[in-house]
N, CA, C and O atoms as a GROMACS GRO file, in nm:
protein
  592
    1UNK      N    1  -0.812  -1.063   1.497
    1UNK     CA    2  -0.874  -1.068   1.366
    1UNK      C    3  -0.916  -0.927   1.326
    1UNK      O    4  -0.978  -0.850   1.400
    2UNK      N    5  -0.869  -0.896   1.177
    2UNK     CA    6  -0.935  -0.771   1.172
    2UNK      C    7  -1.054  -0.764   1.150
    2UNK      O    8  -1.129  -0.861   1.158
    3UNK      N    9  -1.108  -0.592   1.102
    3UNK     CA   10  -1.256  -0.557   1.064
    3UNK      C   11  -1.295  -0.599   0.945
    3UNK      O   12  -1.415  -0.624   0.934
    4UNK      N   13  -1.210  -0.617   0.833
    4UNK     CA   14  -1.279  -0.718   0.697
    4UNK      C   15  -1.233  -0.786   0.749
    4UNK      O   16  -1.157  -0.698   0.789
    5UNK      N   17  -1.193  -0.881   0.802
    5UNK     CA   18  -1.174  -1.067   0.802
    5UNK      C   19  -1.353  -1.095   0.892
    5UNK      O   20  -1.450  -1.164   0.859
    6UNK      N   21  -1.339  -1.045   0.959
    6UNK     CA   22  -1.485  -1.014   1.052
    6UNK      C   23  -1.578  -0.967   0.928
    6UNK      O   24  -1.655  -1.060   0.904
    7UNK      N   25  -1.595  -0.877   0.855
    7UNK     CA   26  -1.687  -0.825   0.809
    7UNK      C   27  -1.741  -0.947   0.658
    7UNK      O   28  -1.846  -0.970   0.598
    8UNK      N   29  -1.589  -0.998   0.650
    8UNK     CA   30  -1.640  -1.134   0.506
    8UNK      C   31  -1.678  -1.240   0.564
    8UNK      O   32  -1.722  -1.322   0.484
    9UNK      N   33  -1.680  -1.274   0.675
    9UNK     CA   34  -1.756  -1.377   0.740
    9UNK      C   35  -1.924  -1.346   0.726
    9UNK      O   36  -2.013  -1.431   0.733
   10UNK      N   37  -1.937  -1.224   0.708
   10UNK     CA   38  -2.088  -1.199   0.707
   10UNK      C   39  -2.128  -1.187   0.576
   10UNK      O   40  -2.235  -1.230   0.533
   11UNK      N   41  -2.061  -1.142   0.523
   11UNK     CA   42  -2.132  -1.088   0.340
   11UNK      C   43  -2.041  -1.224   0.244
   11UNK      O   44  -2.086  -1.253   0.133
   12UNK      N   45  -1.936  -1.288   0.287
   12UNK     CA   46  -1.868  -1.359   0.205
   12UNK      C   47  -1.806  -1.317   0.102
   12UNK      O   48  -1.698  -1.264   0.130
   13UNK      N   49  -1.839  -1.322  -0.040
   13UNK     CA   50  -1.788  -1.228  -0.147
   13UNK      C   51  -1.767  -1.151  -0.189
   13UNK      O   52  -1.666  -1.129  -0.256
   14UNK      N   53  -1.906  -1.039  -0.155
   14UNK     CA   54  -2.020  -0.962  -0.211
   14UNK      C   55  -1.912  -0.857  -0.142
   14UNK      O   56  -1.845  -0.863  -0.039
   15UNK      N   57  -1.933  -0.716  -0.291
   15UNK     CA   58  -1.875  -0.614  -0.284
   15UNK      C   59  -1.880  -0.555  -0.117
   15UNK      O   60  -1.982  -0.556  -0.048
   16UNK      N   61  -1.756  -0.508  -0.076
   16UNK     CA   62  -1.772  -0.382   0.021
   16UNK      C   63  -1.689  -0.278   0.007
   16UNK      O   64  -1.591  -0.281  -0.068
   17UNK      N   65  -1.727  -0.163   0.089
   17UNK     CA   66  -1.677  -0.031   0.019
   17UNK      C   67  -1.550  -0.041   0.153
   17UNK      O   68  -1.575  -0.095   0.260
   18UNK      N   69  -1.396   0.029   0.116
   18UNK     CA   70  -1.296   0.011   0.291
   18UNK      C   71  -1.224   0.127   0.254
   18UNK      O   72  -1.183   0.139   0.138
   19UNK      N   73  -1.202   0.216   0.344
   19UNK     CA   74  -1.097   0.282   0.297
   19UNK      C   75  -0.981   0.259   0.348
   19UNK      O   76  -0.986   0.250   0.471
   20UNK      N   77  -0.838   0.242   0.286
   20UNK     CA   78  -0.729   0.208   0.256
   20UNK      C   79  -0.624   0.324   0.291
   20UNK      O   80  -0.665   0.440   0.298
   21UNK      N   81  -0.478   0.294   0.315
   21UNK     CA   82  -0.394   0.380   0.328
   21UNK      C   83  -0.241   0.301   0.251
   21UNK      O   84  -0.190   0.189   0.262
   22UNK      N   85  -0.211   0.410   0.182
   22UNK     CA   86  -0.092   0.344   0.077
   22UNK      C   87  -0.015   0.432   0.110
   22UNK      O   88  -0.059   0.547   0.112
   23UNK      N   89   0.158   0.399   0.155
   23UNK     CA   90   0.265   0.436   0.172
   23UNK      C   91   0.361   0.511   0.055
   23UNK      O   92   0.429   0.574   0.136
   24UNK      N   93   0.398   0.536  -0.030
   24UNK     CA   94   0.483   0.575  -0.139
   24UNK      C   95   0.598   0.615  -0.036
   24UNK      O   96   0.588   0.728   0.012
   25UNK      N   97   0.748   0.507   0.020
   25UNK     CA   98   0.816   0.513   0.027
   25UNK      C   99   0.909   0.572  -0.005
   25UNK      O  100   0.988   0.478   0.009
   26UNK      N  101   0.997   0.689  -0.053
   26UNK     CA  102   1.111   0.712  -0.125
   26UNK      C  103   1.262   0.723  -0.060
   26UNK      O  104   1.278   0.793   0.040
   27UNK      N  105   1.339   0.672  -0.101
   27UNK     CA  106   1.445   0.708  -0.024
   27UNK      C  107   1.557   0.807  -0.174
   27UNK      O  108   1.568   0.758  -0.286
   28UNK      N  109   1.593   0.882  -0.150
   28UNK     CA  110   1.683   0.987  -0.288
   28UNK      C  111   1.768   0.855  -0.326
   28UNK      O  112   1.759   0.825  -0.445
   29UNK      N  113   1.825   0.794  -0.269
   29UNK     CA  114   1.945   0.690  -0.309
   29UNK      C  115   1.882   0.563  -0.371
   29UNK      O  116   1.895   0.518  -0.485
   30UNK      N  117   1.804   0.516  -0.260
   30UNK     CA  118   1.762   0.382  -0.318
   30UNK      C  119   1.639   0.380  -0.406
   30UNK      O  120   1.606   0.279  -0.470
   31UNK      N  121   1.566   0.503  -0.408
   31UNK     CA  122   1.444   0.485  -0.493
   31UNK      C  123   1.331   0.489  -0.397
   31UNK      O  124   1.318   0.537  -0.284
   32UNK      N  125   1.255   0.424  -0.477
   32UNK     CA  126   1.102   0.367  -0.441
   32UNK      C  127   1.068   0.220  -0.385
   32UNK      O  128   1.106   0.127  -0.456
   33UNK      N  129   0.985   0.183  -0.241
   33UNK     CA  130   0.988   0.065  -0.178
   33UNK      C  131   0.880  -0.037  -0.231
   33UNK      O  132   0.764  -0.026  -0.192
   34UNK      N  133   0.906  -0.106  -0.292
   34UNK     CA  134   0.783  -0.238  -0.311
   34UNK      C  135   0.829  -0.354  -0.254
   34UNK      O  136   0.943  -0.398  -0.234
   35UNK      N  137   0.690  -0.404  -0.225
   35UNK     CA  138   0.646  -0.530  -0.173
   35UNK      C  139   0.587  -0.618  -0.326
   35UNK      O  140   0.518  -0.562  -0.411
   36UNK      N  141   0.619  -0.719  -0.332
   36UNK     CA  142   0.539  -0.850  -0.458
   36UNK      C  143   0.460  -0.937  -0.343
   36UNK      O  144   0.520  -0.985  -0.247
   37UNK      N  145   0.368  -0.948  -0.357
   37UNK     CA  146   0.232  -0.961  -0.319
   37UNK      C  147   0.240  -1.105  -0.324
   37UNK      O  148   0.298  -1.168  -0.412
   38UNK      N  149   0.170  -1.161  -0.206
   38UNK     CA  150   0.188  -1.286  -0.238
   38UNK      C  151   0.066  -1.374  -0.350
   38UNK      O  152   0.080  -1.458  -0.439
   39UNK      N  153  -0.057  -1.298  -0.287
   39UNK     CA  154  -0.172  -1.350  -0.378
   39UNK      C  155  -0.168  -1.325  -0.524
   39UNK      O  156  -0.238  -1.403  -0.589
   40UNK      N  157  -0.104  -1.235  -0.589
   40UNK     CA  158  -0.106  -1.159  -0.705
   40UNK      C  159   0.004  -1.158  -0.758
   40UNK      O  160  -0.003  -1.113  -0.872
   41UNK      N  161   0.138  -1.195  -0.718
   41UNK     CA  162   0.231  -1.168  -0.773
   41UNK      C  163   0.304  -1.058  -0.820
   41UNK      O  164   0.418  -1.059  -0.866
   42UNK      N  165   0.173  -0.894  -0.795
   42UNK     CA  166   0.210  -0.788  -0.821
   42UNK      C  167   0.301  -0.737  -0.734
   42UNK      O  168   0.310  -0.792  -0.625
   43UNK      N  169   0.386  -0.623  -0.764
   43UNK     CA  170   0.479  -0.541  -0.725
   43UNK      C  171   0.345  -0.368  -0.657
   43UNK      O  172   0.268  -0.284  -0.705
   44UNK      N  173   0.393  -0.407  -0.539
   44UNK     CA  174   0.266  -0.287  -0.460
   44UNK      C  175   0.354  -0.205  -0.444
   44UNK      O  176   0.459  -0.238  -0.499
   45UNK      N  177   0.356  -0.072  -0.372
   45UNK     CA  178   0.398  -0.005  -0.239
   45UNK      C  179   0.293  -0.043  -0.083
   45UNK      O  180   0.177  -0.082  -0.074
   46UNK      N  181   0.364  -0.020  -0.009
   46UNK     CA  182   0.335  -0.060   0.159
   46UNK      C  183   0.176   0.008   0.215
   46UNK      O  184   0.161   0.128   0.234
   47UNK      N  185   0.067  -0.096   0.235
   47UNK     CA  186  -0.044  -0.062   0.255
   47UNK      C  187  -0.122  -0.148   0.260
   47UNK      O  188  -0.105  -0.267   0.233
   48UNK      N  189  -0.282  -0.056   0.319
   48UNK     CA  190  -0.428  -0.156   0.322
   48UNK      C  191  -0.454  -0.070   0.418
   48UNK      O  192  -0.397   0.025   0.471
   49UNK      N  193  -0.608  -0.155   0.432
   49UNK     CA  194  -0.732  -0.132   0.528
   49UNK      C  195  -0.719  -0.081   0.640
   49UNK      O  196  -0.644  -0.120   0.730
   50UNK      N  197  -0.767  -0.020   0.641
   50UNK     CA  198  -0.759   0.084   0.788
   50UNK      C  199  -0.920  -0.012   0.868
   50UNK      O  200  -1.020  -0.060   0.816
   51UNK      N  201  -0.878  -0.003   1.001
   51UNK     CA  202  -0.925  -0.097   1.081
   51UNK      C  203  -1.094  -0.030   1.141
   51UNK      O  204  -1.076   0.091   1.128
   52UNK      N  205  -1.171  -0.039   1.170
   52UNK     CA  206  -1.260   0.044   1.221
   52UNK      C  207  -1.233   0.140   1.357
   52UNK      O  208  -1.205   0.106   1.472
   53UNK      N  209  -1.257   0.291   1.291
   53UNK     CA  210  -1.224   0.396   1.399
   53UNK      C  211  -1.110   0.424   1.408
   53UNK      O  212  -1.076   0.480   1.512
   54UNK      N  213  -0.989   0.389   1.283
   54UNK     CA  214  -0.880   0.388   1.320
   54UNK      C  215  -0.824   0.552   1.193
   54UNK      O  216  -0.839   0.583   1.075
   55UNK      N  217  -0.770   0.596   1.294
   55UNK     CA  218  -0.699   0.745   1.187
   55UNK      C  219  -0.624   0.677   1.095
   55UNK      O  220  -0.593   0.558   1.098
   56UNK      N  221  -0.587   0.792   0.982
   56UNK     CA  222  -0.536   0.740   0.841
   56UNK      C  223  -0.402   0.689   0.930
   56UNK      O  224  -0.374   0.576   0.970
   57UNK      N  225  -0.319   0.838   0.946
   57UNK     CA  226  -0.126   0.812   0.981
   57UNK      C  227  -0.161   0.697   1.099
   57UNK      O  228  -0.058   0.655   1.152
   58UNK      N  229  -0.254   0.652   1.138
   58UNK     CA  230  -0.251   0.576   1.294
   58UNK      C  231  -0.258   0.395   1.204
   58UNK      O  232  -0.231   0.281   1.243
   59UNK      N  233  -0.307   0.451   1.072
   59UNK     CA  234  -0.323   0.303   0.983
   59UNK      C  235  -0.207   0.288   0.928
   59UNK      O  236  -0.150   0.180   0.935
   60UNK      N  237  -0.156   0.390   0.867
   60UNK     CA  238  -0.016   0.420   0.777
   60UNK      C  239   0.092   0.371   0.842
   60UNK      O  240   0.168   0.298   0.778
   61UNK      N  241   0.118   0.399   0.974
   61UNK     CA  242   0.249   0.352   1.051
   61UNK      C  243   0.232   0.203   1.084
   61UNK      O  244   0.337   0.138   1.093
   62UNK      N  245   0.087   0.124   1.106
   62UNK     CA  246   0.049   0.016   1.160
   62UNK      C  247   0.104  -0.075   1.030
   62UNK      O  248   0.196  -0.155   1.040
   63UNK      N  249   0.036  -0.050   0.915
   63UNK     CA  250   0.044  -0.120   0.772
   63UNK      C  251   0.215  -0.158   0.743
   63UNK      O  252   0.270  -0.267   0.727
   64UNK      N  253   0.264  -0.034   0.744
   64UNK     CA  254   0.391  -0.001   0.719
   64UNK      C  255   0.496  -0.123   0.776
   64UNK      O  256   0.578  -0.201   0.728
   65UNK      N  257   0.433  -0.083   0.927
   65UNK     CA  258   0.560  -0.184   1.049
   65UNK      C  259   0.502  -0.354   1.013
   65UNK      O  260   0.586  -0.444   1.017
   66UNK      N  261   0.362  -0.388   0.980
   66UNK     CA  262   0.372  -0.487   0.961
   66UNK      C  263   0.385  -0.599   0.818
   66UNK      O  264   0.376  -0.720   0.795
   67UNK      N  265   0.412  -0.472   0.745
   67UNK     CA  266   0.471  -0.497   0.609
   67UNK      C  267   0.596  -0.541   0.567
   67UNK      O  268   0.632  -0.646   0.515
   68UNK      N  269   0.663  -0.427   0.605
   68UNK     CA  270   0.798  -0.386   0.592
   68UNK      C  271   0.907  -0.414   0.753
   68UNK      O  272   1.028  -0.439   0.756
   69UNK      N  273   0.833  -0.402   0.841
   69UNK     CA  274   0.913  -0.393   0.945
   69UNK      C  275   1.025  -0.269   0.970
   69UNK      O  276   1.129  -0.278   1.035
   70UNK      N  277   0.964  -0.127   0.885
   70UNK     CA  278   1.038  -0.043   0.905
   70UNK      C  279   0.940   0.077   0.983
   70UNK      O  280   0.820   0.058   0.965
   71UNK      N  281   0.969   0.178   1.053
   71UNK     CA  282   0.919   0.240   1.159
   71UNK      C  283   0.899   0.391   1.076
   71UNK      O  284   0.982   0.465   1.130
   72UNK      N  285   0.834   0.461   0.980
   72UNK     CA  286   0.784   0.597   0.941
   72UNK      C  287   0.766   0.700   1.013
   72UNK      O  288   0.689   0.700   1.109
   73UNK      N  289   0.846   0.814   0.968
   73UNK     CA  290   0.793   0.935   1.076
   73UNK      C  291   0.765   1.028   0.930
   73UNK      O  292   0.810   1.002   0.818
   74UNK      N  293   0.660   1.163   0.976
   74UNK     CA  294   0.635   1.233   0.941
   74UNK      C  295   0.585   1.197   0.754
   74UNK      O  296   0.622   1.238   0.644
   75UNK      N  297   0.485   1.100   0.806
   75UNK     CA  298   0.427   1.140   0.665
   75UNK      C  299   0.315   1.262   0.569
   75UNK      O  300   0.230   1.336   0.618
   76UNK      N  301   0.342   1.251   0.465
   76UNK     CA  302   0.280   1.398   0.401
   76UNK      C  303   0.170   1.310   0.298
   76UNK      O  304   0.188   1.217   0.220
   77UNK      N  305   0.065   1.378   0.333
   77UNK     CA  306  -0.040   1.348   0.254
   77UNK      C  307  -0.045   1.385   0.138
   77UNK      O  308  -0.061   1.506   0.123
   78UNK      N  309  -0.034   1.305   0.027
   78UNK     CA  310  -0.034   1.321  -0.138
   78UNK      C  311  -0.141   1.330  -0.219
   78UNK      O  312  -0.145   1.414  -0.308
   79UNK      N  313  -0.231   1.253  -0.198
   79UNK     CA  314  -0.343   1.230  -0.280
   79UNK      C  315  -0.467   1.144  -0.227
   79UNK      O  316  -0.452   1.081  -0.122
   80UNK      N  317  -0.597   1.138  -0.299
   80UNK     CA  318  -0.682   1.015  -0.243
   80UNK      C  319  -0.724   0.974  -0.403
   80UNK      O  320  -0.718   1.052  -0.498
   81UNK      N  321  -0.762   0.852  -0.408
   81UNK     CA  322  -0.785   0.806  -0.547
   81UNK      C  323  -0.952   0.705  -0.461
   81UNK      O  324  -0.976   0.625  -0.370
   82UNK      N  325  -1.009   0.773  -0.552
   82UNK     CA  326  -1.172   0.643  -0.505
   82UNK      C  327  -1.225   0.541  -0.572
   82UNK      O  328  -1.327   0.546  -0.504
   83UNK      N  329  -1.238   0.483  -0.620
   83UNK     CA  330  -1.347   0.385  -0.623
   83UNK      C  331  -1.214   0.319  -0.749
   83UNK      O  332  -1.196   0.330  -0.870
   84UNK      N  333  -1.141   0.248  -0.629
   84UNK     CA  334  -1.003   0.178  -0.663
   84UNK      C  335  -1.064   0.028  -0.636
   84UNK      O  336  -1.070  -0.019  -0.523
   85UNK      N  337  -1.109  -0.039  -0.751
   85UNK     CA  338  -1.212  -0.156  -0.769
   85UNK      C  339  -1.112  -0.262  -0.763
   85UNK      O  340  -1.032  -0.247  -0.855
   86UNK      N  341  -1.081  -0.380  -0.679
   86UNK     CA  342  -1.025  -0.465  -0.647
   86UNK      C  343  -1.093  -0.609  -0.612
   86UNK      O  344  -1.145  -0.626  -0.502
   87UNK      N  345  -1.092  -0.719  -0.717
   87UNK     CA  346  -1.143  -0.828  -0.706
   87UNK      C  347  -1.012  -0.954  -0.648
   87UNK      O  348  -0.949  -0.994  -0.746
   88UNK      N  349  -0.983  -0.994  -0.568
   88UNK     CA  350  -0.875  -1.064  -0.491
   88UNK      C  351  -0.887  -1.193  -0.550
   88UNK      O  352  -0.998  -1.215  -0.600
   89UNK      N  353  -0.780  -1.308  -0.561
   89UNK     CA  354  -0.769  -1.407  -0.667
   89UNK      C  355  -0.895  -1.544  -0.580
   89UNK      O  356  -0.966  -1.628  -0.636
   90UNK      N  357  -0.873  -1.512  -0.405
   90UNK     CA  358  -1.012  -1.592  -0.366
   90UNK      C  359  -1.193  -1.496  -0.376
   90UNK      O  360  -1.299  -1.518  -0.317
   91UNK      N  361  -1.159  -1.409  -0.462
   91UNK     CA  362  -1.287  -1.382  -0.496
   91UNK      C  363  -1.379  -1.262  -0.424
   91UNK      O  364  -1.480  -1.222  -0.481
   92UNK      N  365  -1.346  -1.218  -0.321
   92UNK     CA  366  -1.383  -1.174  -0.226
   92UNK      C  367  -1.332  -0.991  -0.320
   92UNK      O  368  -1.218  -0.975  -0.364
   93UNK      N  369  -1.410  -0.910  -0.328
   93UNK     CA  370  -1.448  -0.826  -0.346
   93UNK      C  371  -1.504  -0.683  -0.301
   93UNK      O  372  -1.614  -0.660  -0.251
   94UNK      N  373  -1.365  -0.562  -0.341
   94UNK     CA  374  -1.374  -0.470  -0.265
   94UNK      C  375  -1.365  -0.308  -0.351
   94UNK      O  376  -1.329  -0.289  -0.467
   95UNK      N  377  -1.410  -0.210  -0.252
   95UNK     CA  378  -1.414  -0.069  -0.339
   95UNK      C  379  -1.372  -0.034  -0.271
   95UNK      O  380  -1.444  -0.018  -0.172
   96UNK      N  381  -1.215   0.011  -0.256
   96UNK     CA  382  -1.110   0.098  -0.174
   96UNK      C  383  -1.105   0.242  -0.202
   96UNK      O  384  -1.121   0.245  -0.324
   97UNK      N  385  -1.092   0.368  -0.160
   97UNK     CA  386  -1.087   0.480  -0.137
   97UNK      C  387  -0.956   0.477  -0.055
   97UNK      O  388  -0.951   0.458   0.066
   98UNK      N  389  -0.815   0.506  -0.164
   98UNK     CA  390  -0.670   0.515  -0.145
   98UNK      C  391  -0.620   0.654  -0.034
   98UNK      O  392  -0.573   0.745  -0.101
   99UNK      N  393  -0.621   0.672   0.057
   99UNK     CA  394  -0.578   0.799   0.056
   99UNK      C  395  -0.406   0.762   0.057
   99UNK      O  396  -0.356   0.668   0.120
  100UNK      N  397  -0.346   0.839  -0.010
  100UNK     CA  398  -0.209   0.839  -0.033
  100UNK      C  399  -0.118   0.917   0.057
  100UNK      O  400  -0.152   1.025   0.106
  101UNK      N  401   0.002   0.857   0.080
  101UNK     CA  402   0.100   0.940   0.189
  101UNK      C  403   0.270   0.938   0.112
  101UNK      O  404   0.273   0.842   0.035
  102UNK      N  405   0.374   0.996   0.112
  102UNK     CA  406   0.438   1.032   0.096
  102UNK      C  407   0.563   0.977   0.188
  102UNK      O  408   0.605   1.078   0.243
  103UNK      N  409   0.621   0.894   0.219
  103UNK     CA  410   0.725   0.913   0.345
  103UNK      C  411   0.891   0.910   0.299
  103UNK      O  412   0.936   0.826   0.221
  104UNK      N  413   0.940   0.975   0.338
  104UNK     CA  414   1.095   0.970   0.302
  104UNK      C  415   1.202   0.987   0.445
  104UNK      O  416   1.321   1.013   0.431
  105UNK      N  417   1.133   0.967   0.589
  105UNK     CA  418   1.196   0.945   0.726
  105UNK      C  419   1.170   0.798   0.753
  105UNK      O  420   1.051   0.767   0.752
  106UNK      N  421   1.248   0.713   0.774
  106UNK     CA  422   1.164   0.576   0.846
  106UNK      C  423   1.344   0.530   0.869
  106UNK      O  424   1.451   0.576   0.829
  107UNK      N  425   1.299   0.397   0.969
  107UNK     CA  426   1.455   0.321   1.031
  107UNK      C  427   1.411   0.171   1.037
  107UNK      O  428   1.351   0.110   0.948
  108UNK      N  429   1.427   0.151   1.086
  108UNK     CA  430   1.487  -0.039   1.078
  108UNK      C  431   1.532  -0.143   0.930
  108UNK      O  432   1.582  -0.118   0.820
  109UNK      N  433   1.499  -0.226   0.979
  109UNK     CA  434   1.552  -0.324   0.880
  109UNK      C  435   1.451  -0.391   0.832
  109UNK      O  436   1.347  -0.417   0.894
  110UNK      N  437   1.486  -0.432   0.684
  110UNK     CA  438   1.318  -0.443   0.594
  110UNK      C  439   1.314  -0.622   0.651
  110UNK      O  440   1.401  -0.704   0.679
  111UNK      N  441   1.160  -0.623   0.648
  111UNK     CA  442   1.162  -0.766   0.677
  111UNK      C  443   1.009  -0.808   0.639
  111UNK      O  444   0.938  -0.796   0.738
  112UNK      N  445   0.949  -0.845   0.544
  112UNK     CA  446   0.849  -0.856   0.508
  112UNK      C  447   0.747  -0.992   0.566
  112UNK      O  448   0.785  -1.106   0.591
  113UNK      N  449   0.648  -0.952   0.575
  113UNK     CA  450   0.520  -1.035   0.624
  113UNK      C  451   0.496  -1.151   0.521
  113UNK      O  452   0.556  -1.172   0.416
  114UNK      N  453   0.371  -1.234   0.588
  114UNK     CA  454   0.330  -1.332   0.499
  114UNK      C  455   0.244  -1.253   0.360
  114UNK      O  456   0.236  -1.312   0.253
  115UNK      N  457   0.195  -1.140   0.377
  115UNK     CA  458   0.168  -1.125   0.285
  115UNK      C  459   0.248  -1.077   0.154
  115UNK      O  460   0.186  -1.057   0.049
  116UNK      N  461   0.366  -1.061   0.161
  116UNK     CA  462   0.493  -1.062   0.074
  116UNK      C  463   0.539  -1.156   0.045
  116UNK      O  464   0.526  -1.246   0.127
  117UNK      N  465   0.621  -1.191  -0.094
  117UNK     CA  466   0.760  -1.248  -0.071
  117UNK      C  467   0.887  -1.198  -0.108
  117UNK      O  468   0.994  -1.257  -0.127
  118UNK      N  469   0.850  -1.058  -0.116
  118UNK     CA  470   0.999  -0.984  -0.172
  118UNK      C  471   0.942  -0.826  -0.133
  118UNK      O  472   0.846  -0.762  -0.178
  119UNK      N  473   1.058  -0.789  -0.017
  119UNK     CA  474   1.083  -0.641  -0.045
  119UNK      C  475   1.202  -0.570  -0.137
  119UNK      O  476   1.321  -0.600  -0.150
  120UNK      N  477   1.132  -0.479  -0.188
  120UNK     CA  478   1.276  -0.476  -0.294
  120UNK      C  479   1.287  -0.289  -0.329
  120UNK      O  480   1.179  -0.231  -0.340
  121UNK      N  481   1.388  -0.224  -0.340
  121UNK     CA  482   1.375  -0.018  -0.366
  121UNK      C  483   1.403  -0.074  -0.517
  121UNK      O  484   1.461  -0.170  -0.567
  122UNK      N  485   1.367  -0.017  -0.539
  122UNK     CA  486   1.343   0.012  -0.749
  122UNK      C  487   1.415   0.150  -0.732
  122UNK      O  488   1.383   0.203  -0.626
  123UNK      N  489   1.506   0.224  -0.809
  123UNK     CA  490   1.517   0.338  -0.890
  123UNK      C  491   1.384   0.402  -0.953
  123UNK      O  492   1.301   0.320  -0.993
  124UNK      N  493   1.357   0.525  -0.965
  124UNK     CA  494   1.250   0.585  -1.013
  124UNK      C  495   1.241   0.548  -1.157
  124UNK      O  496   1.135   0.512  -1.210
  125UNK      N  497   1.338   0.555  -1.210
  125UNK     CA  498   1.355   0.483  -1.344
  125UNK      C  499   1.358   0.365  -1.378
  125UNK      O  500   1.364   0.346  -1.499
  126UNK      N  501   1.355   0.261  -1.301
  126UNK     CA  502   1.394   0.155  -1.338
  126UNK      C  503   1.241   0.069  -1.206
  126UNK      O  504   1.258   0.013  -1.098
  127UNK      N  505   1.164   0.085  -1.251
  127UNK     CA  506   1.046   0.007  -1.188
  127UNK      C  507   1.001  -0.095  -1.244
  127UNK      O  508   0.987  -0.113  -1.365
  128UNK      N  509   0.965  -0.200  -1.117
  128UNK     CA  510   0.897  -0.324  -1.208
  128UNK      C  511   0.814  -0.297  -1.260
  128UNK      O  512   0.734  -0.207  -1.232
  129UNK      N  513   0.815  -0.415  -1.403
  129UNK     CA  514   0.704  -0.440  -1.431
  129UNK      C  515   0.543  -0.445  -1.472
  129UNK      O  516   0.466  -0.411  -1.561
  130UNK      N  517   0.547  -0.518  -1.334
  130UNK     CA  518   0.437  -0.614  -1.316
  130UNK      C  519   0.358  -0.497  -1.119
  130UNK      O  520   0.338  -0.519  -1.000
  131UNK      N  521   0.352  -0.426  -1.184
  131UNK     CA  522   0.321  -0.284  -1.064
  131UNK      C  523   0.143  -0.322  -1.095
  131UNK      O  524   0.104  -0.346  -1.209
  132UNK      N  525   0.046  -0.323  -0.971
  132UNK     CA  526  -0.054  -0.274  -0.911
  132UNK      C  527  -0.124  -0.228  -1.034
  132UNK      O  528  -0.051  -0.142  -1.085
  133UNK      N  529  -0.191  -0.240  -1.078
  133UNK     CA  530  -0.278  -0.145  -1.180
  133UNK      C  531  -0.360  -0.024  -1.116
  133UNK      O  532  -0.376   0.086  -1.169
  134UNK      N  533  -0.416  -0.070  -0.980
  134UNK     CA  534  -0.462   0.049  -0.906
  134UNK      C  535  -0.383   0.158  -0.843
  134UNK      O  536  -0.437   0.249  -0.780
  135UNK      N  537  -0.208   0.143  -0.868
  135UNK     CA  538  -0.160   0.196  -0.804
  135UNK      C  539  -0.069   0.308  -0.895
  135UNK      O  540  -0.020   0.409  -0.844
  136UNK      N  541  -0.057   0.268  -1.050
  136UNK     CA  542   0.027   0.348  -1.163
  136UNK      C  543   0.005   0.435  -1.162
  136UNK      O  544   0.101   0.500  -1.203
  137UNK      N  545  -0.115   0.528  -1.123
  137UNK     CA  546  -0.189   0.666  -1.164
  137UNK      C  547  -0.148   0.764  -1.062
  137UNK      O  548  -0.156   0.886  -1.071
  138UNK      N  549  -0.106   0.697  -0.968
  138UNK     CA  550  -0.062   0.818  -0.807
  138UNK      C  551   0.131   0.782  -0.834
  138UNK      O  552   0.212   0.874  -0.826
  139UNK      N  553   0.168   0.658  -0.860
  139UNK     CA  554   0.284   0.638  -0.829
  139UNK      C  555   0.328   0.721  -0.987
  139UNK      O  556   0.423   0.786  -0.943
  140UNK      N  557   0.325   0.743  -1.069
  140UNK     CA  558   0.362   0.785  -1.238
  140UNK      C  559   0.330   0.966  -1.185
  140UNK      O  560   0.408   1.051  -1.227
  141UNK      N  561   0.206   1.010  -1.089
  141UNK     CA  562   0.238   1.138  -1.075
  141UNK      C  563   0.324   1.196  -0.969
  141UNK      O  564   0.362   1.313  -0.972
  142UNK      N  565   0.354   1.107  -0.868
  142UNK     CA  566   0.452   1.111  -0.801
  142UNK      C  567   0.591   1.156  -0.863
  142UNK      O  568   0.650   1.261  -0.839
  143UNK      N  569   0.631   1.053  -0.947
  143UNK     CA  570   0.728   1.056  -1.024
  143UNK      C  571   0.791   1.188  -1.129
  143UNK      O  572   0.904   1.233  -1.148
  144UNK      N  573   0.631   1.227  -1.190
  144UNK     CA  574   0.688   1.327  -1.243
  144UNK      C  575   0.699   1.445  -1.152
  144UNK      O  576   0.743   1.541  -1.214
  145UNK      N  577   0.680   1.467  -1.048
  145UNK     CA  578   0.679   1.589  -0.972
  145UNK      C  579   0.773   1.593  -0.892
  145UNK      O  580   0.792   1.708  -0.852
  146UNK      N  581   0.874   1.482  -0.830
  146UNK     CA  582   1.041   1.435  -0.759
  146UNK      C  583   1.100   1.501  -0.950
  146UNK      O  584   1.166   1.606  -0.948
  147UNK      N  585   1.081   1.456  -1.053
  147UNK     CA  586   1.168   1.513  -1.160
  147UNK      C  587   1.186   1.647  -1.210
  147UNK      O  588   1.271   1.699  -1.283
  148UNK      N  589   1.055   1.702  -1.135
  148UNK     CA  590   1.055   1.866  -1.207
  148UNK      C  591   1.114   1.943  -1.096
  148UNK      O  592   1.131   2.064  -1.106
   0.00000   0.00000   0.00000
């Protein structure tokens, strides 16, 4: 069990502050990697909660493999975004501090968790949708900086 599944047993709803680690996948050919969420229906990139005491890249590779089922090397730190306000559809309530990573090395074969039901590479141009609202502001500057 993790450190929030443990930690909402005690507070239940009520805001907590976690910091988070988000993947920005790219591959030059296939694009950009999303996951559609199962609770939300949104279109993410590969990530979450870093566990207590646990390093960012030591969360980043963990998140990653049990997301995606693909194995990351050498990620590059991009950005941190804070007080990334997230209310979950059972209610439970959180203030994430994103730090962002970059990866364009990784191997295996995609195979997504229960918390998915679709892994899918988008073209830089051609992105869903129905994308993360907490996530447009790092993934849109990403984008313009692979174009320049």
């Amino acid at each position: 069990m993790s450190y929030i599944s443990e930690l909402r047993k005690l507070v239940g709803h009520r805001p907590i502050m976690s910091a988070a680690v988000v993947c920005i996948l790219y591959d030059e050919e296939k694009g950009l990697l999303f996951e559609k969420r199962t609770d939300t229906g949104e279109w993410c990139v590969p990530g979450g909660a870093l566990e207590l005491g646990e390093e960012p890249e030591d969360g980043l590779f963990r998140e990653v493999k049990e997301e995606t089922n693909l194995d990351i090397e050498d990620p590059v730190f991009f950005t941190v975004k804070s007080n990334v306000h997230l209310v979950y559809p059972n209610h439970d309530e959180v203030y994430y501090t994103d730090l962002v990573y970059i990866v364009t090395k990784y191997s295996g074969e995609l195979f997504h968790d229960e918390e998915s039901v679709d892994l899918r590479w988008f073209g830089i141009d051609e992105l869903p949708d129905n994308i993360m609202p907490t996530q447009t502001g790092y993934l849109e500057e990403f984008i313009r900086r692979i174009k320049t």
